[in-house]
N, C-alpha and C positions, 0 to 999 in steps of 0.2 A: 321475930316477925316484924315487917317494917312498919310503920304506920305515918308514914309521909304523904303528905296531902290529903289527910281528916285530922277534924277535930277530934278529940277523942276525951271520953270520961276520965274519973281516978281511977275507975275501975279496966279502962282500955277497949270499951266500946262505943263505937261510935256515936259522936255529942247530936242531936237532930235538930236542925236551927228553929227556931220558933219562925222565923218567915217562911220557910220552905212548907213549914208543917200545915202553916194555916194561909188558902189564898189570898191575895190579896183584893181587894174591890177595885184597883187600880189598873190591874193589871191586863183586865181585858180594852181599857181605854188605851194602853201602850201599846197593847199589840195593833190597835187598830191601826196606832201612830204608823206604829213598826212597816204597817201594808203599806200604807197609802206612800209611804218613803220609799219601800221598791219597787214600787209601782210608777212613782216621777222619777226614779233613776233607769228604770228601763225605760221607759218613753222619750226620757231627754238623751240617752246613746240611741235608740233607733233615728230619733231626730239630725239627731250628729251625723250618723252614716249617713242617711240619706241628703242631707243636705251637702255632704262629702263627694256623696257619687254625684249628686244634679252638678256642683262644680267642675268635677274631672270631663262629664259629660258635653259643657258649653263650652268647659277652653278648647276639647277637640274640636265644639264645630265651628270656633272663632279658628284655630289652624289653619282648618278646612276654606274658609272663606276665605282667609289671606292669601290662599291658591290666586283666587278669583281678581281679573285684571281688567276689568270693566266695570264701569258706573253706570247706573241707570240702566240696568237693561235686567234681563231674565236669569239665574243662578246657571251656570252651566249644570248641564244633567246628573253626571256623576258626583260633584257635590253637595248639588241638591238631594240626588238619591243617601249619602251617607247622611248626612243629615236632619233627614225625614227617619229614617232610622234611628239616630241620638234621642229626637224630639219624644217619641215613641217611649224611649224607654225613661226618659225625663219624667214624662208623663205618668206612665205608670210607676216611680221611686214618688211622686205627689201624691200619688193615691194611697199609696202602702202608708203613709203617715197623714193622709185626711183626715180619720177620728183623732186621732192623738192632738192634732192642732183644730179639733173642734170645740167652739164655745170658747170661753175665757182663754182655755188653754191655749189658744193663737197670741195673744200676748204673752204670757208665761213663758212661753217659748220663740221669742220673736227672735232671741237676738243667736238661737240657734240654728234655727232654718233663715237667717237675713242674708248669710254669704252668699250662702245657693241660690238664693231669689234674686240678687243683685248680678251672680254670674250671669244667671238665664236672663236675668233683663239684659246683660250686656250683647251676649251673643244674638238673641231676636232684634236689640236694636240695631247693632253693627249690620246684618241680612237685608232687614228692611230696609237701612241706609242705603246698601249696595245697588236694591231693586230698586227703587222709587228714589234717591238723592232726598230724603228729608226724614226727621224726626218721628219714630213711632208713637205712638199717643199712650195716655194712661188707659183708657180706655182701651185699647188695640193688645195693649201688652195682658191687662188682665184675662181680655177674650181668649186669650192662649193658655189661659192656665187651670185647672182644675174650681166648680163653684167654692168649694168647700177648702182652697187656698185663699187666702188673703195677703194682696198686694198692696204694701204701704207705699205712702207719697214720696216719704226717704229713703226706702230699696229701690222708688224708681227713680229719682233725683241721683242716688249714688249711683247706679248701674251705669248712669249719663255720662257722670265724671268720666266712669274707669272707660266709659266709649270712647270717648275723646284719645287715651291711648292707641287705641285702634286703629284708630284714623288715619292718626299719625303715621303707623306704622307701613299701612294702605298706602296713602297719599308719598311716603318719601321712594317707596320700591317703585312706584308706578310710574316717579319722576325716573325713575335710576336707570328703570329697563326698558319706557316710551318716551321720554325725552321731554315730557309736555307734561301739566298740572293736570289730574283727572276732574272731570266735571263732565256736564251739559242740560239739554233742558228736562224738566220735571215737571208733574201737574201736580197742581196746586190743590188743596182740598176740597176746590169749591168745580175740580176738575179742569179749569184753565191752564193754559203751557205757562210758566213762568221763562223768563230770557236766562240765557245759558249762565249757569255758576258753579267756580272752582271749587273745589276742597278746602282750600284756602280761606277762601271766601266766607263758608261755611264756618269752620272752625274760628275764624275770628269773630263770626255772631255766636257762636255757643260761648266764646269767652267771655264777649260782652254780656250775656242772658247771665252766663254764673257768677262774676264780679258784682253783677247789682243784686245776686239772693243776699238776704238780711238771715240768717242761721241763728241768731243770738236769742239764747233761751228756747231753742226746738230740738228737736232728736237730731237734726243735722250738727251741731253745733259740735259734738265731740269728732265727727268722721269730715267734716266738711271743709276743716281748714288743712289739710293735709293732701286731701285728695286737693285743692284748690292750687297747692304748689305744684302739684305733678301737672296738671291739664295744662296751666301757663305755660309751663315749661316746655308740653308736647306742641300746644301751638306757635312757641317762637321755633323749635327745630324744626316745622313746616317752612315757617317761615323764613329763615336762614337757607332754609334748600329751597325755594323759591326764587330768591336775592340771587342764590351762586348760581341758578340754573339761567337766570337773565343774563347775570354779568358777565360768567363765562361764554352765554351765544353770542355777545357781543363783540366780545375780545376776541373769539379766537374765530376767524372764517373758518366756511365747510372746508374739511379736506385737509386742516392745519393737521400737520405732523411734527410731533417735539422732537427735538435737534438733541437726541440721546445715543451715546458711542455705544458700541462692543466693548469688552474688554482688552480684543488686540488691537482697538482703534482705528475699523478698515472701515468706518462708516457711521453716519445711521442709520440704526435702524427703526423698527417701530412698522406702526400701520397708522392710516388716515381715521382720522379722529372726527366725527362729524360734531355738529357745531347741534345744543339744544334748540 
């Protein structure tokens, strides 16, 4: 007969361990351990998910924006209508994880739900941009989101950053496929018109605003200098297609045609090229 995997007496019954035999006083203290540990590991993967799906949720309605080819004015309907949809279910993935980020446990968990709060600030800010030509407020962004979420000063400072890519992307199609820098005029907070101002324009004072933040020694300070390369970056390729969009109206009159052969060399061809 086998006897692999027991102890076993001289006699060849099984040996009964003195721990098994008699409880421990300890043991109820570890199992308590034991809960509360899968208790923070399902709540920090619900966390995950959700903060996973509010992500996947904002870059669609940042897509959806990038549709959009006007500034300062009203969302086209059908965008707006997919996107009051997104917002919808945004909303309700915030609430499904309300308690879990209630009390302490909102910081415990900060830096699991931070992406997803940083996407959603990006996507309401980029919206808001598009409607009104100016910067969402901290205040404005919270209003949008559930009481019992909390929105940090560095999920809305980083959201900004990664706006700035947006912008970019906005401002250089808008040159590509209207010939002309997007802007115009905006009311000011206190409701006055402000005088008409480019994207450009724009994007060179968000550089200026985040060159002078001082990060050292704050929660910015690990994500800030990284993100700080990419926004320079996105606003000199604004500005680079700014430059070539002057230089080249200059150089080439309306109607210039490049002096490009066939391959049997019975001409050129080509079509009239209008001047930005």
């Amino acid at each position: 007969m086998a006897t692999s995997g027991y102890k076993r007496t001289a006699e060849g019954n099984p040996k009964i361990s003195r721990l098994t035999s008699i409880m421990s006083p300890y043991m109820p203290m570890f199992e308590t351990f034991r809960n509360e540990l899968d208790e923070h590991h399902d709540r920090r993967e619900r966390i995950i998910k959700a903060s996973r799906d509010i992500t996947a949720l904002s870059k669609k309605m940042i897509f959806s924006l990038q549709r959009v080819r006007t500034l300062n004015s009203p969302i086209p309907t059908d965008v707006a209508k997919e996107n009051n949809t997104r917002l919808s279910q945004i909303n309700s993935l915030f609430l499904s994880i309300a308690l879990d980020l209630n009390g302490i446990n909102a910081w415990r968990y900060q830096r699991q739900i931070s992406c997803g709060i940083q996407e959603y600030m990006e996507a309401v800010s980029f919206q808001h941009y598009l409607e009104r030509q100016r910067l969402i407020s901290f205040a404005e962004v919270k209003a949008t989101l559930p009481s019992s979420i909390d929105l940090t000063e560095d999920d809305y400072v980083l959201g900004l950053f990664d706006l700035v890519g947006e912008l970019m992307r906005f401002a250089i199609t808008s040159m590509a496929t209207l010939g002309e820098v997007p802007g115009g005029t905006s009311l000011s907070t206190t409701g006055n018109i402000e005088a008409r101002r480019d994207m450009a324009t724009d994007l060179r004072s968000l550089r200026a605003y985040f060159e002078a933040l001082d990060t050292a020694g704050s929660g910015l300070s690990r994500d800030a200098g990284k993100k700080m390369e990419v926004m320079q970056t996105c606003v000199g390729k604004v500005e680079n297609a700014v430059y070539g969009m002057i230089i080249r109206g200059r150089e080439r009159p309306k109607g210039w045609v490049p002096d490009v052969r066939d391959e049997g060399g019975k001409g050129a061809v080509g079509e009239a090229v209008e001047s930005y």
